[in-house]
N, C-alpha and C positions, 0 to 999 in steps of 0.2 A: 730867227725863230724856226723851230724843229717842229713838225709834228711826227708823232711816232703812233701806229695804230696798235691799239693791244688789243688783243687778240684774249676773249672770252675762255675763265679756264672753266673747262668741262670736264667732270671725272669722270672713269670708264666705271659703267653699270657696275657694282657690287656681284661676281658669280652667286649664283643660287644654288644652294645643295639639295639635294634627291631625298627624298623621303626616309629611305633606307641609308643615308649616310648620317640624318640628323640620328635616324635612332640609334644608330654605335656610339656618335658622337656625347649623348644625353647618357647614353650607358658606361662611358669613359670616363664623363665625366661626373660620373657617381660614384667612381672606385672602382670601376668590375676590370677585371682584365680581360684581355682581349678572349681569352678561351668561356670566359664566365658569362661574355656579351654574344660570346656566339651559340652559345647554347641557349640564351633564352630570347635571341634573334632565329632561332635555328638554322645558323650558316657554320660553314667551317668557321677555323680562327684566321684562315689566309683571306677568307671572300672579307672579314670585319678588317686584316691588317690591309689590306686593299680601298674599301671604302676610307682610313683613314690616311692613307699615304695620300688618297686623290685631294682630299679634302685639304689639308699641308699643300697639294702641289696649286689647288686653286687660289689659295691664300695668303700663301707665305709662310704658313707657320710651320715651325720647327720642334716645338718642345710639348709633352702634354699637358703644363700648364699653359701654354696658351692656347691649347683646344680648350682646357676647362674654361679659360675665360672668354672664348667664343661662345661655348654654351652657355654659360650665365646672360652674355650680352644677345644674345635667340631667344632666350626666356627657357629653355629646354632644361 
């Protein structure tokens, strides 16, 4: 007879996004384009393609439907 210990799975904490990254995000995700969310963010369009590059790099995501469906599952 074997015992084998397993070993507790633990996921790594969920990143949390910045205040200023949810609002692109909820702006993106309403249609606007990147130029149209920086102006009623009043940032460039590079400071909003910025926030959403970072956002992709903490998450994984690739495509803007699955930021949209980030934002849906945020409630934003």
């Amino acid at each position: 007879m074997s015992l084998a210990l397993a070993t507790p799975h633990v996921e790594a904490p969920a990143p949390t996004l910045a205040p200023r990254e949810k609002e692109a995000l909820r702006h993106i995700a309403a249609g606007c384009t990147y130029l149209q969310t920086a102006r009623q963010m009043g940032l460039s369009k590079h400071t909003v393609d910025a926030y959403l590059r970072r956002i992709r790099a903490k998450l994984g995501i690739n495509t803007t439907a699955e930021l949209t469906r980030l934002a849906v599952a945020l409630g934003l």
